[in-house]
N, C-alpha and C positions, 0 to 999 in steps of 0.2 A: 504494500500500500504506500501512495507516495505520501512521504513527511512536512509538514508544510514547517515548520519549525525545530529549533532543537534548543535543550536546553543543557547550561553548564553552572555547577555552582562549585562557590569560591569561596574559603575560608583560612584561620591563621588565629595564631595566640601573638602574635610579635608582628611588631611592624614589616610591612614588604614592601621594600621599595625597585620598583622596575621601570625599566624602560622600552619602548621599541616593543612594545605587546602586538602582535599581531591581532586586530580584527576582520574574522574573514567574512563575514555575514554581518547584513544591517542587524545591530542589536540594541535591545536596553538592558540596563544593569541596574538593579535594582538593589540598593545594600539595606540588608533588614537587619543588621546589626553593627555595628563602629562607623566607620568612618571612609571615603575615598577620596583622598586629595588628588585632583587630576591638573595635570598642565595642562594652561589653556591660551594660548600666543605666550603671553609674555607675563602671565599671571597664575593664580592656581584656584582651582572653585572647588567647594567640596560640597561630597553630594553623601548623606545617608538616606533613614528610611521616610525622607519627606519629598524628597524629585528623582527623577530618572535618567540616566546619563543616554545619551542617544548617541548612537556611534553608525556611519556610515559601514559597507562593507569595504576591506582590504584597504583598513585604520591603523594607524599606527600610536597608539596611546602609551603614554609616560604615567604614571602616577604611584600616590605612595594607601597601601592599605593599612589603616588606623585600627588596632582593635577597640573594643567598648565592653569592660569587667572583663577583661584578657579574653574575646570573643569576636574574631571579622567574619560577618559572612555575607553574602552576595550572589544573586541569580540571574545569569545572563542569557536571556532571553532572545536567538534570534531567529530570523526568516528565511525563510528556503522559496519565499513565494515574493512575486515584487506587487504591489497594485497599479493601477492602469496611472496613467499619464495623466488626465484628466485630475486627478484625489491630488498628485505632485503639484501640479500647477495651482488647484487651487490653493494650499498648503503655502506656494510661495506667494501668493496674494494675499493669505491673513498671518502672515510672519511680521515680527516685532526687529524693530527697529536694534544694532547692535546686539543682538541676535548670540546666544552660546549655547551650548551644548544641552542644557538643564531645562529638564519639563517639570513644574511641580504638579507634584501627585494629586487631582482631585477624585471624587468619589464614581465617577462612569469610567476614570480611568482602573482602578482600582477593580472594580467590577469584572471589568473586559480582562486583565490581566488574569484572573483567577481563575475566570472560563476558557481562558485560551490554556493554562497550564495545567488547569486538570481535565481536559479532553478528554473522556475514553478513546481509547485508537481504535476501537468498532464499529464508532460510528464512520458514516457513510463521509468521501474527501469534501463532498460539496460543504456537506453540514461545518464540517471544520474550517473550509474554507472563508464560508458565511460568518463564524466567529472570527478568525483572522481579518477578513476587513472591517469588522464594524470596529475594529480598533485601528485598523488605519484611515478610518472614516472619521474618526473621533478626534485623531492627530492631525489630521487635514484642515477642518474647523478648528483645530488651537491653534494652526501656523506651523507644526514642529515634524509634519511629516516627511518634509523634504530633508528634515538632517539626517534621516535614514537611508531614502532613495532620490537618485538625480532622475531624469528625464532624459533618458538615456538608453543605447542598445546594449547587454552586456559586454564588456569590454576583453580581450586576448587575456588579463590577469585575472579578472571573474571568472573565463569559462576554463582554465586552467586550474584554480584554485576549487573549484567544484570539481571539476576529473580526480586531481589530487587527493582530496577528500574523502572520497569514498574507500581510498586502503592508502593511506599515508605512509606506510612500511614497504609499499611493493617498489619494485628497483624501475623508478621511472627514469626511462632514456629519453631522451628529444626528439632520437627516432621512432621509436613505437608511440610517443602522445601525436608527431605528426600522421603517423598512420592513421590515429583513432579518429582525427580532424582532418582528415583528407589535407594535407598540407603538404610542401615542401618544406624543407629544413629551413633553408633562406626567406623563405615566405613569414613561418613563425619569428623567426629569430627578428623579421624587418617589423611587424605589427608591434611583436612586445618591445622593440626598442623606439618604434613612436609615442608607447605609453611610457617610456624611460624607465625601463624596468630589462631583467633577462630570466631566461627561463629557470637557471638552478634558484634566483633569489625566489622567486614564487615558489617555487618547493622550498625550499629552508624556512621561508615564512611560514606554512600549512605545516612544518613540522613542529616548528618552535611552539607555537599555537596549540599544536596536536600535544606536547610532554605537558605545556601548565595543563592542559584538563587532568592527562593521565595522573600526575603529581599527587590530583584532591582525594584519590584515591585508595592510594596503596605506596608504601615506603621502595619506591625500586630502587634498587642498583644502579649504578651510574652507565654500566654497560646492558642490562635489562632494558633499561631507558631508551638506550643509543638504538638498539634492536627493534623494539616495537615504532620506533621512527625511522626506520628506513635508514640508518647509518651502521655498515658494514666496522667504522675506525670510534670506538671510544672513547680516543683523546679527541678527532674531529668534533665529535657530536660535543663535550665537555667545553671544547674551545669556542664552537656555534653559540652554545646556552650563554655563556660567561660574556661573550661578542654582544648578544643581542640583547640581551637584560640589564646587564650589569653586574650580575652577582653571581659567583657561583652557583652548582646545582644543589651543592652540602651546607650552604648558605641562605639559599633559597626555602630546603628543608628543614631547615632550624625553625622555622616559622610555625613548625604545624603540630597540628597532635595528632597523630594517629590513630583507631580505636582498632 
């Protein structure tokens, strides 16, 4: 059955401070406990359990996680489904002047959130479907629809970063994703460099991405780790994590409790 959504949650007894997070899906992140300082130009907003951080897909966010009575947690909520053009557009017609990232939380929004997260997966895709837009119907009349999705075809880094996705470990070559997209080698390699971007960085994104989920889960091994992400060399994958964050991976897990 196709998923219109996925969900990730986030947690921590000690401050986590990261950089260079990969966002790969328009998402909201919702903190129902401590605190999230995010960089935002040239400033920092924080957002707990009273507004919603709205994050474009294939984001790159900086920020620090605050615990609250030595407790962070947070649920990030995003979309597998884009809404039409029309909902975009109007969204950029009731948008607020200096404009940031923050939606605060009123009560329809709160509603729609809960319906959309506890969906049974039995019911039928439309029905799901039908609750997924009445919250982007909802964002649209507050103006803050558009900081999710542009008005836009998906882009050579989108339809990669969805391929990717789907088995983040498997040994993706250049050659076999241009098979999958009917491509030439030079062809792919010319589209993702007019998005200024190259093919391994879109993989190492979707991976880096791929270990913080795996992380909330289970105390891996540094080489466990490297494995279920598609890295063969477990000083590579250690020197990626440490590159892209900021922090080691035995630093990073200092943060957490495990049960």
């Amino acid at each position: 059955m196709k998923s219109f959504i996925q969900l990730n949650y986030y947690n921590g007894i000690q401050p986590q401070r990261l950089r260079n997070v990969p966002i790969i899906y328009p998402s909201i992140f919702w903190i129902q406990q401590g605190e999230k300082q995010l960089q935002w130009q040239n400033d920092w907003i924080s957002f707990n359990n009273k507004n919603w951080l709205l994050s474009h897909g294939n984001a790159s966010l900086t920020f620090i996680n605050n615990p609250n009575q030595s407790q962070f947690f947070s649920t990030q909520l995003s979309f597998l489904i884009r809404p039409s053009d029309a909902l975009i557009e109007r969204s950029l017609e009731n948008q607020q002047v200096d404009q940031t990232p923050e939606y605060t939380i009123d009560g329809t929004a709160k509603y729609l959130w809960q319906s959309i997260i506890t969906m049974p997966k039995d019911i039928r895709p439309s029905v799901q479907q039908h609750i997924v837009n009445a919250l982007f119907e909802h964002l649209a009349n507050s103006g803050q629809l558009h900081q999710l999705f542009t008005v836009r075809n998906l882009s050579w880094r989108d339809k990669l970063t969805q391929y990717f996705n789907e088995d983040p470990k498997a040994n993706h070559s250049i050659e076999s994703v241009c098979e999958h997209f009917g491509l030439s080698k030079s062809t792919l390699i010319r589209r993702l460099k007019e998005e200024n971007t190259q093919f391994r960085e879109v993989l190492a994104q979707l991976r880096m991405g791929y270990a913080l989920s795996l992380l909330q889960n289970k105390p891996y091994s540094q080489i466990e780790l490297a494995h279920l992400c598609g890295y063969k060399s477990e000083l590579r994958f250690a020197q990626r994590f440490q590159h892209q964050f900021g922090l080691t991976l035995k630093q990073y897990q200092k943060t957490f409790e495990y049960h």
